[in-house]
FIVOTI-453408 format. One record per residue (C-alpha): residue in three letters; x, y, z. Coordinates in pm, whole numbers, plus 50000, padded with zeros to 5 digits. Layout:
<pts>
AlaXYZ/...
</pts>
This chain:
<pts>
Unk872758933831654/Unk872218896431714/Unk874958872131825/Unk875858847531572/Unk875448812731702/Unk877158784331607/Unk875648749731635/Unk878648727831768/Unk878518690031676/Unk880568672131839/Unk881778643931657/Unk884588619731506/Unk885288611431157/Unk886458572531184/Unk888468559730908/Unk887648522131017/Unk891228511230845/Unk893638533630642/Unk897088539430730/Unk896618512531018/Unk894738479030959/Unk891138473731115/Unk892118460431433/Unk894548486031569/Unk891898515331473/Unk889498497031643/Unk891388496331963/Unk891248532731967/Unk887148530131875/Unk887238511732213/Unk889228534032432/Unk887198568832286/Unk883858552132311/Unk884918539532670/Unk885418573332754/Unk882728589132579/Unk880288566332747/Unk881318580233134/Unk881158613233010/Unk877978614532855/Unk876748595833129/Unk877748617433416/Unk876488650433206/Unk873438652233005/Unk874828684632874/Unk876798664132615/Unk876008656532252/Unk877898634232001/Unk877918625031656/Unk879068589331569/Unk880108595531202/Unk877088587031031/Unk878118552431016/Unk876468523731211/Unk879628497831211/Unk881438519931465/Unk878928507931689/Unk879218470231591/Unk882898469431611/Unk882308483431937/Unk879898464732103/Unk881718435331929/Unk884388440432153/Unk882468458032466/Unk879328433232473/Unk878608446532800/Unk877908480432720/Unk874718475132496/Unk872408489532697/Unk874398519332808/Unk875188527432426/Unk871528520832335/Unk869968546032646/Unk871968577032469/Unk870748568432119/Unk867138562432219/Unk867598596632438/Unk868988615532127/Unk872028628032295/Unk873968597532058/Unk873458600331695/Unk874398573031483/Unk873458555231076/Unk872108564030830/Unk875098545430668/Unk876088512830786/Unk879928525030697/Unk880908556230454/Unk881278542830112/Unk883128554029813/Unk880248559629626/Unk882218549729280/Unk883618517829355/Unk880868499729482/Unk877528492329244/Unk874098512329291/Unk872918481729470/Unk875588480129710/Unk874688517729821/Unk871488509429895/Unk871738476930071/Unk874508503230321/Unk872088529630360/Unk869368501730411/Unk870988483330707/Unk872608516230811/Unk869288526530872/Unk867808493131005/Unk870808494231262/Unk870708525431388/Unk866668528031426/Unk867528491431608/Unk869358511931903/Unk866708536431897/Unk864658558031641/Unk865638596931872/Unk868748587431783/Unk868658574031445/Unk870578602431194/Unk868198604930910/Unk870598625630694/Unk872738615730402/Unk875888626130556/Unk878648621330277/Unk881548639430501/Unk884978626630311/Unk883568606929976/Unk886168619829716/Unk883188630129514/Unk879728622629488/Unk877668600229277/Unk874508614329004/Unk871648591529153/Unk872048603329531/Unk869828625729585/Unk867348595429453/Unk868498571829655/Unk868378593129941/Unk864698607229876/Unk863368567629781/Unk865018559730140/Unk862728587530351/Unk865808614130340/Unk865028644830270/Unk869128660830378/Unk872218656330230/Unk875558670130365/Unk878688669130148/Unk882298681230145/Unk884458672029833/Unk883498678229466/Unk881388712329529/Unk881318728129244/Unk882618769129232/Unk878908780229161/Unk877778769629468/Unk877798798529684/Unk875518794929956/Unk875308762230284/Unk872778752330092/Unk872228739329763/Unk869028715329540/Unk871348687129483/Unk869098669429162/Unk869578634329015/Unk868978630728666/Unk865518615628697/Unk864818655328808/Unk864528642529213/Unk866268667329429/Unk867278668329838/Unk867878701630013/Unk871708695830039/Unk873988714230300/Unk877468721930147/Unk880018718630477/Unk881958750130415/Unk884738761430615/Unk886938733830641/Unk884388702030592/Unk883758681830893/Unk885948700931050/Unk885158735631025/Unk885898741031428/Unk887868714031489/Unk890318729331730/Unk887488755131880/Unk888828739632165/Unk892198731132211/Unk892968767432438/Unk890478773132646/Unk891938806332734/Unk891028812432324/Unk887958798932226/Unk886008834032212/Unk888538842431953/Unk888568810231776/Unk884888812031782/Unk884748846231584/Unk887488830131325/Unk884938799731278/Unk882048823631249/Unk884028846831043/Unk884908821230789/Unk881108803630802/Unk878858835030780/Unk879318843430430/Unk877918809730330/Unk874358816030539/Unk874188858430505/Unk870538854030703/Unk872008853531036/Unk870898822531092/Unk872638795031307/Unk875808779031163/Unk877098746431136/Unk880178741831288/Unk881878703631275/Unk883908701531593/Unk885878671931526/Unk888468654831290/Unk889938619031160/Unk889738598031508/Unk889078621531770/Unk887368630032040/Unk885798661232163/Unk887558677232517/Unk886648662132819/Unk885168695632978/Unk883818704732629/Unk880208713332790/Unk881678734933071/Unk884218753232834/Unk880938760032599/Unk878628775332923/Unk881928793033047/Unk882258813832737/Unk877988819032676/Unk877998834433035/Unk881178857332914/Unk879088868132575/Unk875678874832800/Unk878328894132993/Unk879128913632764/Unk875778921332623/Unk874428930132910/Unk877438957732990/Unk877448972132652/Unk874138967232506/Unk875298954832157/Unk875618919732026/Unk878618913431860/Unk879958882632034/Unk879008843331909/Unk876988821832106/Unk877468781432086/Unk875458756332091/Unk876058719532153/Unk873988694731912/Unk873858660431750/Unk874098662431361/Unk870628648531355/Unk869418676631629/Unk870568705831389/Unk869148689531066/Unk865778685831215/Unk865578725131269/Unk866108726030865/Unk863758735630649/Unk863688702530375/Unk862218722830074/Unk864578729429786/Unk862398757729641/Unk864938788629598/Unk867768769129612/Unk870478770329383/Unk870028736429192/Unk872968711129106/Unk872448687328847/Unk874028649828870/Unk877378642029019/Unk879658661529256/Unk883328656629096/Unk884628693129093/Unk888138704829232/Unk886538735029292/Unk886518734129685/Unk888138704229817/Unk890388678229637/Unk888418645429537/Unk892048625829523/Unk890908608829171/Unk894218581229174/Unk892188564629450/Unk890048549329153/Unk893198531128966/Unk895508523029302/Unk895958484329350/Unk893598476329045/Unk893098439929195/Unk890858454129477/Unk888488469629173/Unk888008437128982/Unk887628414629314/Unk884788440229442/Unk883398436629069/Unk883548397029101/Unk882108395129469/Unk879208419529356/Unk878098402629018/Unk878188368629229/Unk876058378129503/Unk873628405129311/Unk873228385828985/Unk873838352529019/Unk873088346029378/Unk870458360629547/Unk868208360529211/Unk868558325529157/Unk868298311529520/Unk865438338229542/Unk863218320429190/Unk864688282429214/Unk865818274629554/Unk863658257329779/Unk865708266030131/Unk866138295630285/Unk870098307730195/Unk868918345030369/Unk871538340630622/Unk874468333630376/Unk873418362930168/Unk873618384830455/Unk876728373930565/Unk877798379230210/Unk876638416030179/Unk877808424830527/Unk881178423530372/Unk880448438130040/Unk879218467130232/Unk882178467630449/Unk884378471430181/Unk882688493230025/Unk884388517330264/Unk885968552030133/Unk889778538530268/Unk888918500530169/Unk888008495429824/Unk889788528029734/Unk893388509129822/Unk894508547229979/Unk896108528330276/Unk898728505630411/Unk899468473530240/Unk898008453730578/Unk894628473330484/Unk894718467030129/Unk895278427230233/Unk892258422030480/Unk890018441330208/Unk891038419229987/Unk890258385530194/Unk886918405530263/Unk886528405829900/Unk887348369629865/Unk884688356330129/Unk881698376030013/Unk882268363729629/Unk883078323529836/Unk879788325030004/Unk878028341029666/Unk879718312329455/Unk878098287629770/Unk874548303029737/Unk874798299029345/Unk875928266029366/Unk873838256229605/Unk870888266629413/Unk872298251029139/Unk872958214829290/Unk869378213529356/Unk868118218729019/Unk870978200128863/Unk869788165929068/Unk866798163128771/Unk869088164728531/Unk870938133128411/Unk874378134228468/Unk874998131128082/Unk873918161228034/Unk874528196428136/Unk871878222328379/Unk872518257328173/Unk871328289328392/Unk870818325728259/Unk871408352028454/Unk870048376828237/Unk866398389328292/Unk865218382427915/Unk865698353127708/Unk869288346627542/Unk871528324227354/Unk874608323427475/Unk878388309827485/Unk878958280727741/Unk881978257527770/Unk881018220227839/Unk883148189727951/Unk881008163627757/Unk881908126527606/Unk883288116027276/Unk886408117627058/Unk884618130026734/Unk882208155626619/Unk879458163626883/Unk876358187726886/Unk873788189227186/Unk869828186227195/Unk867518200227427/Unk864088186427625/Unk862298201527267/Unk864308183227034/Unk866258214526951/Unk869948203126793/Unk872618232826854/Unk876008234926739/Unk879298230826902/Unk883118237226833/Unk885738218926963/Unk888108236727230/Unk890318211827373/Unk890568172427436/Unk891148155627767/Unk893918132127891/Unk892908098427839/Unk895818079828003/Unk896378090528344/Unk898898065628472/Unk900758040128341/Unk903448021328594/Unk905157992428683/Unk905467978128951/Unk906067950129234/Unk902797926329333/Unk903417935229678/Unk902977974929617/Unk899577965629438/Unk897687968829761/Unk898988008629724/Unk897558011929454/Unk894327999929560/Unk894298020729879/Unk894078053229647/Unk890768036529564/Unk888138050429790/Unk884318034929738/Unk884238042329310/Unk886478072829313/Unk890118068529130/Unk892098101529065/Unk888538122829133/Unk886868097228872/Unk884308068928893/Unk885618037428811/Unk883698025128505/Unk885927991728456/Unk888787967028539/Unk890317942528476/Unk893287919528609/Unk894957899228390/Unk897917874928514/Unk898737862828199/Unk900047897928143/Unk900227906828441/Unk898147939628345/Unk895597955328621/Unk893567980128434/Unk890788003928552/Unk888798028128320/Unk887178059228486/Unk885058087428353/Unk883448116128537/Unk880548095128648/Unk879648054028661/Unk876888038728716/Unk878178002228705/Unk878357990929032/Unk881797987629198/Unk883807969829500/Unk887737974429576/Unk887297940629784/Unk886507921429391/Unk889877937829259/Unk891747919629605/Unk890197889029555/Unk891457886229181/Unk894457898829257/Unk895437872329525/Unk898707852529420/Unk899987878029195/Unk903657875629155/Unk906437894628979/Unk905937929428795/Unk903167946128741/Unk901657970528510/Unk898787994828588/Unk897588017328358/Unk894308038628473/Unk892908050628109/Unk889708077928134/Unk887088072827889/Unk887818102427607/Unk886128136127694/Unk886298171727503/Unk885688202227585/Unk883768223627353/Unk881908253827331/Unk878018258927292/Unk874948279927187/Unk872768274227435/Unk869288295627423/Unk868158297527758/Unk864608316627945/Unk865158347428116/Unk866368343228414/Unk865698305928369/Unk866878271928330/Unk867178246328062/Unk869398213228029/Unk871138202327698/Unk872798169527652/Unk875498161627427/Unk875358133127118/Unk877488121926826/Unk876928142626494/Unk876898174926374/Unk874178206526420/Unk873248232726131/Unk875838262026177/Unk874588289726442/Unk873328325926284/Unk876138350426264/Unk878768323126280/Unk882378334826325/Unk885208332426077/Unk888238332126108/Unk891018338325845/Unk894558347425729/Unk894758357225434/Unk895318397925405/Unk895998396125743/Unk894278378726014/Unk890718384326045/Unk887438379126271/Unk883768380526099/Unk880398371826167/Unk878088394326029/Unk877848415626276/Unk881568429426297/Unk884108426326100/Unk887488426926346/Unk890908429526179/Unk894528426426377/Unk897128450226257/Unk901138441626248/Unk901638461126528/Unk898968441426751/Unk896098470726702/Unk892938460826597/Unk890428474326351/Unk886548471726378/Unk883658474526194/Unk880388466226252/Unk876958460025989/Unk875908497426049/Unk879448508725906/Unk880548521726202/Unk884508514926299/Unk887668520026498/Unk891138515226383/Unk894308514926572/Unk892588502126929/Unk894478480927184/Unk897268497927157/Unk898738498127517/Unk901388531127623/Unk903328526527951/Unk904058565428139/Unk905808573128433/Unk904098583328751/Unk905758598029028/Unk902438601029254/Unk900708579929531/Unk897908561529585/Unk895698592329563/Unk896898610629273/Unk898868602128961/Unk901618625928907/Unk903838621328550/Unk907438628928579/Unk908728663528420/Unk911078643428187/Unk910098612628020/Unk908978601927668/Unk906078576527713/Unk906548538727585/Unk903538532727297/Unk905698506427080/Unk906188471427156/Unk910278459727059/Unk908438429826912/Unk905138419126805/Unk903888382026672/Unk900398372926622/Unk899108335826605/Unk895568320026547/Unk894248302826892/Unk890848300826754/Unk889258294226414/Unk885288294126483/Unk882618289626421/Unk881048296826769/Unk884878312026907/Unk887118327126684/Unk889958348226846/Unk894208356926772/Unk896748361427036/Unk899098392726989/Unk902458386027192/Unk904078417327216/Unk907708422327369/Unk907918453627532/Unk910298472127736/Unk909718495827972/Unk911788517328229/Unk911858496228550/Unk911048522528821/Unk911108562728852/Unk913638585128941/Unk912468607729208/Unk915498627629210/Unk915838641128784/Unk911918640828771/Unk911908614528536/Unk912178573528464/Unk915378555628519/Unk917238542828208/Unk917348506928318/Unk914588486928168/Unk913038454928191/Unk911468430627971/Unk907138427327945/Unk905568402327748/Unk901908415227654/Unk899638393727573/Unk896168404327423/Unk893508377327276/Unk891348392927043/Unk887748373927047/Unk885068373526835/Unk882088351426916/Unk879068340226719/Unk875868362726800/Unk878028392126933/Unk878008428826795/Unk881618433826997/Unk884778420627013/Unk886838408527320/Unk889838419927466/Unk892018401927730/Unk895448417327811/Unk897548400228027/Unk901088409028152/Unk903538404228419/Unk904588435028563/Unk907728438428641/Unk908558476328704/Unk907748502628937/Unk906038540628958/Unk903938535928629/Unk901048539428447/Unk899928516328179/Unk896958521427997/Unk895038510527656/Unk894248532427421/Unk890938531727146/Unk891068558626880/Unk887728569126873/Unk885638570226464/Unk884768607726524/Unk886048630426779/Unk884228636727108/Unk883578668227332/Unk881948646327622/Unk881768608227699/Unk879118590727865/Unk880128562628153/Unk877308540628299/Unk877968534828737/Unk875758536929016/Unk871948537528836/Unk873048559628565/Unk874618572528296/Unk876648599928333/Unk878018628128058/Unk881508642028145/Unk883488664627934/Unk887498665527816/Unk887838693328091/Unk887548690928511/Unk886868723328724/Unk889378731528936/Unk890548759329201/Unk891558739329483/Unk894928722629567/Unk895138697229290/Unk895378691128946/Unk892148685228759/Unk893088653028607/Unk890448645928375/Unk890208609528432/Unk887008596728544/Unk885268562128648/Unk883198542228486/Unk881438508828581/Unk879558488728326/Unk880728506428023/Unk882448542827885/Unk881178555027528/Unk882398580627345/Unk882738592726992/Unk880938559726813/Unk882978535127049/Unk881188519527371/Unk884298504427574/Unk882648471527796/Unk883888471228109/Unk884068438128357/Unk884978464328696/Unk885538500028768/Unk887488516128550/Unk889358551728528/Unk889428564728189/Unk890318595428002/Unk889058611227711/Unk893028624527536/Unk894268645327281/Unk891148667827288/Unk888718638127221/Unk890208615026988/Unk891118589927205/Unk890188568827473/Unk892598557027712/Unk891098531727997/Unk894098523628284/Unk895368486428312/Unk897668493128604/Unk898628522728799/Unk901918513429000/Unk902818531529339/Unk905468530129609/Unk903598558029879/Unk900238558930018/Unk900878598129987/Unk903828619429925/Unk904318653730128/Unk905968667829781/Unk904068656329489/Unk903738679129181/Unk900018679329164/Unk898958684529475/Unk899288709129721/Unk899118691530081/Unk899408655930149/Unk896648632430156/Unk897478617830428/Unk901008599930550/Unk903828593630381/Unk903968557830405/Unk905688531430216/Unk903058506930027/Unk905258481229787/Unk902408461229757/Unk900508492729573/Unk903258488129297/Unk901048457029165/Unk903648436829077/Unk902988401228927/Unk900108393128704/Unk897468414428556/Unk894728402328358/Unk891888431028193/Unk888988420228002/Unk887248448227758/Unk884298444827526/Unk884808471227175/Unk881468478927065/Unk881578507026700/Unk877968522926700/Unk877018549926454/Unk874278564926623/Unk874168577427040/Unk875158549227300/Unk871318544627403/Unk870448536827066/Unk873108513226979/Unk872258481027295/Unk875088491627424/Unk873208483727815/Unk872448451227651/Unk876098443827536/Unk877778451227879/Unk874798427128030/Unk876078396027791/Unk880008410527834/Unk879308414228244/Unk877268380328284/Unk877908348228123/Unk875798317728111/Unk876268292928432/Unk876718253828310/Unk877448220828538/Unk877018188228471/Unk873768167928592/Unk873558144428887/Unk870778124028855/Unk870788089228689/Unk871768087528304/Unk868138072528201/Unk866788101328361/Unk864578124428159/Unk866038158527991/Unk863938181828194/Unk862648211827985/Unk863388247127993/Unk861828270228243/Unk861538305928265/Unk862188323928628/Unk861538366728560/Unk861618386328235/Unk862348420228214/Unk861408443527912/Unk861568476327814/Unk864728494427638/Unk867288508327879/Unk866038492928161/Unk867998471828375/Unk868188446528645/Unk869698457828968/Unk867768432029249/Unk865788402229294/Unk865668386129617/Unk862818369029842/Unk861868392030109/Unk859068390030391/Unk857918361530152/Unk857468380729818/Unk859648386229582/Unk862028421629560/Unk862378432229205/Unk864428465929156/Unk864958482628830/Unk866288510328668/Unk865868532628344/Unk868998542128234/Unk867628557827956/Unk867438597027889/Unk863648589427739/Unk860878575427928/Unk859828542627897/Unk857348512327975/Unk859128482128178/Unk857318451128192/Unk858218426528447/Unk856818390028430/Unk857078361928622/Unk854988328928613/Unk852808325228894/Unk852188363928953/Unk848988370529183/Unk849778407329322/Unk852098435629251/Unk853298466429470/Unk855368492029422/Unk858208499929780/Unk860618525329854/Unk864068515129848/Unk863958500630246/Unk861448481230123/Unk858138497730281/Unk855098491530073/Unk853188522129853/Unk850408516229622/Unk849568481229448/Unk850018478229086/Unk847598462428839/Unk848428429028728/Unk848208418028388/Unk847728381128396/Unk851428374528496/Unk852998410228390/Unk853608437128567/Unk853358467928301/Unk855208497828484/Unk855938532928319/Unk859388549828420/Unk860338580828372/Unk864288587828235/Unk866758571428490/Unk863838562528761/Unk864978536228996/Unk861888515229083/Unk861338490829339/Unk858538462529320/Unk857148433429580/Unk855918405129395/Unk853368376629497/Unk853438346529372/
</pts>
């Protein structure tokens, strides 16, 4: 009989922050890469495997400049193995785009230190679960491996598995049995034991690869590194199994084998034929706990990574990429280096210490700041033809739309706008502006003060317009308005006011402006400007009204939306499809940690406000919309010791607008509240219009169907609560989303609940009720208990028929991605430019995921997140050539162009990738 063999890959699995911020983990980066570094050096024997993530290196050679080209000889020799990732996501949390731009500079990076040593395997070691579209994106990157851990499911019984996305692509997938990435991680630790450790690691491994060929054995753990005489230890105990062969004539012992991740893969066979297939996403408790609380801890982190990514990927890098003339690559870069950073499995997740949690979130903050600068930027530039009496409008949408804008314009009365063509559209009256903006009296003398807040035109961030100085009165007046054109020097205002005596009065009046609220229609991913005159436009289609009378009440043709005395709302849209009783918010207990909600043994949950009032705070016809005020009280923290809530309480005012705009099949939720307790869960409820065995929740290039039930078998509760990005429908209700969101389909499918807050005291517990081990240590996180103010915007959309028949991708698109407006800068008698068209994108289900300049062309990537095939046409003005990529970018076959379309057929849920000459 053959010794078994074990392939031994050395290797550490680096949280980059968790339970300690960035920095300090990176101090130990430094010190084990030191030492790795010498020891590889001085014997070739050695192997390592740098996580699969191409920022260790960065943060190491950040730090250690100087040891570039040391670093770089192991990779090019092979013995170093680093990418494919640029970090290890949470493949949830972040968008579709976001995992490919990782894997794409992952990949760029690590072939960058040299291709031998480049790790051309999806390695997905500690995800907590794994996304549909993987396999995919893996395949449409040149990957033909994936290796997972958590969310196996229990019919997977063999190392290997076809993992297959639902457009039917599939990669040869090894499962890491045995303990995940570290299945031998103290092989080790005794050298006096490691035959007998050896035979416990082959022992537990064999039954997952019954051929007798070589095992996988992960010999490392969360930031370690392997033993210093690991090579030695490994010959030592070869020469003791040859030993014994040779004396007894029998096999029987296990032989190791040292090897970089990418070293064992590339003796794999890459076919999937045989192989037990997997369909869609890994989220099973089956084998290893996927820690589902991650996906509601510290909420804030999941709508500031939903802000930063809609800024940069759909407002940003499309629109500098069609309209702007410089080159704002570098920005964009820097903006996506920290979208992918925080994109990390301990970042975005909010699983760690508070000081982790913080930095994320300033991560967060710069990549959307340097987004908002690239958008801006872009739109400065077109905004400079536009007088500055009128407004630039930009769509961010790839197909033409009217939509809802909010404009700072001139006038006390009535106003509409018109456009370049003539084109008169309506507007509604939101608010009016201050108009008086000081008025004080004072001593001549201190009338030089008041000129020195005068700097060239500007007065209280105004143009001056006018003055006047009047010693009769003794009256110095100024008039200012967003923008003058008159022409204007302080020195005139000194010279009149020279010999002015006694008291003064100063009054600084603005010229009256209102803001109001707009129908603009705008080109696909286009331009258009709109200026503002006296009058009034012919109502818009599907105008909203708003009413009283029975109770108040939102309609425009489209829905019908209805507000209940106890703040729930009704809706019903033109096919007859409706909800009653959503909105309805229901505060619980939870005793858990950042990683998994756990609900006390004793507690009754909170579903009625004390108080409820409801006023109008908008009457249409472009905005109609109700605030519900409720008063409720809920038990201020939990108490850990009866298994339950405490009995003192505190006061929450809820606040939830309920919107209904012209044009839209949905209505708006925003709930707002202060929170003021501790160790709960609050979440909003939608009764569904029929009952539902499974829902259907769009994230990461798909849509996904998930039933009322989990699979478990491991060491946790299967909480059925799941994630969901752009939307979650179920049961004739679509639920819009604006970020991730963890949902639950409750009492067995006739109700939604979507979480507003989950509020947490411990990054883990040891003891916690629904889970076995701890997740990690049991550290204090107050900031995790998310107190102060929380703001959640939904979209309710009723459909009678299945989600993908009812636009419900197009209603999250209008929900997800409002209209951009600013105000013109070029000279009043300056022309109204006309509208302008930038890339239009057709084809139902199909959706926009990338459009950036690149190499000179432009990138186009879409999806269809459709279960049916379909055509996609793509056109843009100016078109000369067409060709389709992968997803790094590398160019295939060229498409025929159509004068300026690009007619593409996709099969369901393809994700397609175009370069486009113009």
């Amino acid at each position: 009989m053959a010794a078994d063999e074990l392939v031994i890959v050395p290797h550490t699995h680096w949280d980059r922050e968790w339970y300690l911020p960035f920095q300090q983990f990176r101090l130990q980066l430094v010190g084990l890469l030191d030492e790795l570094l010498d020891r590889m050096e001085g014997d070739p024997r050695q192997r390592f495997t740098l996580d699969g993530q191409a920022v260790a290196v960065d943060d190491y050679l950040e730090v250690r400049p100087e040891q570039r080209k040391r670093l770089t000889a192991l990779v090019r020799a092979g013995r170093l193995a680093v990418g494919p990732w640029q970090i290890l996501l949470d493949e949830f949390l972040c968008s579709g785009e976001n995992i490919v731009r990782n894997l794409e500079r992952g990949l760029h990076r690590a072939a960058g230190l040299g291709e031998a040593g480049t790790m051309r395997v999806g390695y997905l070691p500690d995800m907590f679960g794994h996304c549909a579209q993987m396999p995919q994106i893996l395949r449409g990157a040149g990957l033909a491996h994936a290796c997972v851990w958590r969310g196996v499911p229990a019919r997977v019984d063999a190392h290997a598995f076809a993992w297959v996305a639902p457009d039917g692509t599939a990669v040869r997938t090894e499962y890491l049995a045995g303990g995940g990435y570290g299945s031998a991680a103290g092989l080790f630790d005794d050298p006096d034991r490691v035959a007998e450790r050896a035979a416990d690691v082959a022992a537990k491994l064999r039954p997952w690869r019954p051929d007798g060929s070589p095992m996988l054995a992960m010999y490392g753990s969360d930031h370690t590194a392997p033993a210093a005489d690991l090579a030695d230890l490994l010959e030592r105990h070869n020469a003791a199994v040859d030993k014994s062969e040779a004396g007894t004539g029998n096999g029987g012992g296990v032989r190791l084998r040292l090897a970089t991740l990418a070293e064992h893969f590339a003796a794999q066979p890459t076919t999937t034929e045989g192989l037990r297939p997997v369909h869609g996403e890994l989220r099973s408790h089956a084998r290893a706990n996927i820690l589902p609380g991650v996906f509601s801890a510290r909420i804030g982190l999941k709508q500031a990574m939903a802000r930063a990514e809609r800024t940069v990927e759909r407002y940003a890098e499309p629109l500098a990429a069609l309209w702007f003339d410089g080159d704002a690559r570098r920005f964009l870069d820097m903006a996506w280096q920290r979208l992918i950073e925080v994109s990390c499995h301990d970042s975005v997740t909010g699983c760690g210490c508070d000081e982790t949690a913080q930095q994320v979130a300033a991560r967060m903050a710069e990549a959307e700041q340097l987004g908002r600068a690239v958008r801006d930027m872009t739109a400065r530039g077109l905004a400079a033809a536009v007088p500055h009496t009128a407004h630039l409008v930009l769509n961010p949408t790839p197909e033409p739309r009217t939509g809802l804008v909010e404009l700072d314009v001139a006038g006390e009365g009535p106003v509409r706008l018109r456009d370049a063509e003539g084109r008169t559209l309506p507007t509604q009256r939101l608010a009016a502006g201050p108009t008086l903006l000081a008025d004080d009296t004072l001593p001549a003398e201190r009338l030089p003060l008041v000129l020195a807040r005068v700097h060239g035109s500007e007065l209280y961030g105004r143009e001056i317009t006018g003055w006047r100085a009047d010693h009769a009165r003794r009256l110095l007046h100024f008039t200012v308005d967003r923008r003058g054109e008159r022409p204007f020097d302080v020195a005139d205002v000194r010279r009149a006011l020279a010999g002015a005596e006694g008291e003064w009065r100063v009054r600084i009046e603005a010229e009256p402006r209102q803001t109001v609220a707009a129908l603009v229609p705008v080109p696909a991913l286009g331009r258009t400007a709109v200026r503002a005159e006296p009058g009034r436009a012919a109502g818009p289609e599907h105008a909203v009204r708003a009413t009283g009378r029975g109770g108040p009440c939102l309609a425009n043709g489209l829905l019908t939306v209805r507000v209940a005395e106890d703040g729930t709302v009704s809706a019903q849209g033109a096919d007859g499809a409706a909800l009653t009783g959503a909105g309805r918010i229901v505060d619980g207990g939870d005793l858990g940690d950042t990683y998994n909600y756990a609900p006390p043994a004793h507690e009754e949950p909170v579903d009625r406000p004390a108080e409820v009032h409801i006023r109008q705070a908008a009457e249409g016809p472009l905005i109609g919309a109700w605030e519900v005020e409720r008063r409720c009280v809920w038990p201020v923290a939990g108490d850990f010791t009866g298994d339950a809530r405490s009995a003192r309480t505190v006061e929450v005012p809820v606040t939830t607008r309920v919107e209904l705009r012209a044009g839209e099949p949905f209505v708006r939720l925003t709930v707002s509240f202060d929170n003021r307790a501790d160790d709960h869960r609050v979440r909003l409820h939608v009764p569904l219009p029929r009952r539902a065995r499974v829902s259907c929740a769009e994230g990461q290039f798909a849509v996904v169907e998930r039933g009322v039930r989990a699979e478990g078998g491991f060491g946790e509760e299967p909480v059925p609560t799941f994630p969901a990005s752009a939307f979650v429908a179920a049961g004739g209700a679509a639920v819009l989303l604006e970020h991730p969101t963890e949902y639950e389909l409750v009492d067995e499918g006739a109700e939604l609940a979507l979480t507003l807050l989950r509020a947490t005291g411990r990054m883990s517990r040891n003891r916690h009720v629904w889970r076995d081990e701890p997740a990690g240590g049991e550290f204090a996180t107050p900031q995790a208990q998310c107190h102060g103010r929380r703001t959640v915007s939904f979209g309710l959309l009723p459909h009678a028929g299945p989600w993908h028949g009812a636009g419900v991708h197009r209603a999250a698109e209008l929900f997800r991605h409002p209209l951009l407006a600013l105000p013109g800068t070029a000279s009043a008698g300056a022309r109204l430019p006309g509208a302008a068209e930038g890339l239009r994108l057709t084809g139902d289900g199909v959706v926009l995921s990338a459009v950036r300049e690149r190499e000179g062309g432009l990138e186009v990537r879409i999806v269809a997140q459709t279960p049916q095939p379909v055509t996609a046409v793509l056109s843009l003005p100016g078109l000369r050539a067409a060709r389709r990529t992968d997803l790094l970018g590398r160019p295939g076959a060229e498409s025929a162009v159509e004068g300026t379309r690009l007619r593409v057929a996709l099969r369901p849920w393809e994700i397609a990738t175009f370069r486009l000459e113009r």
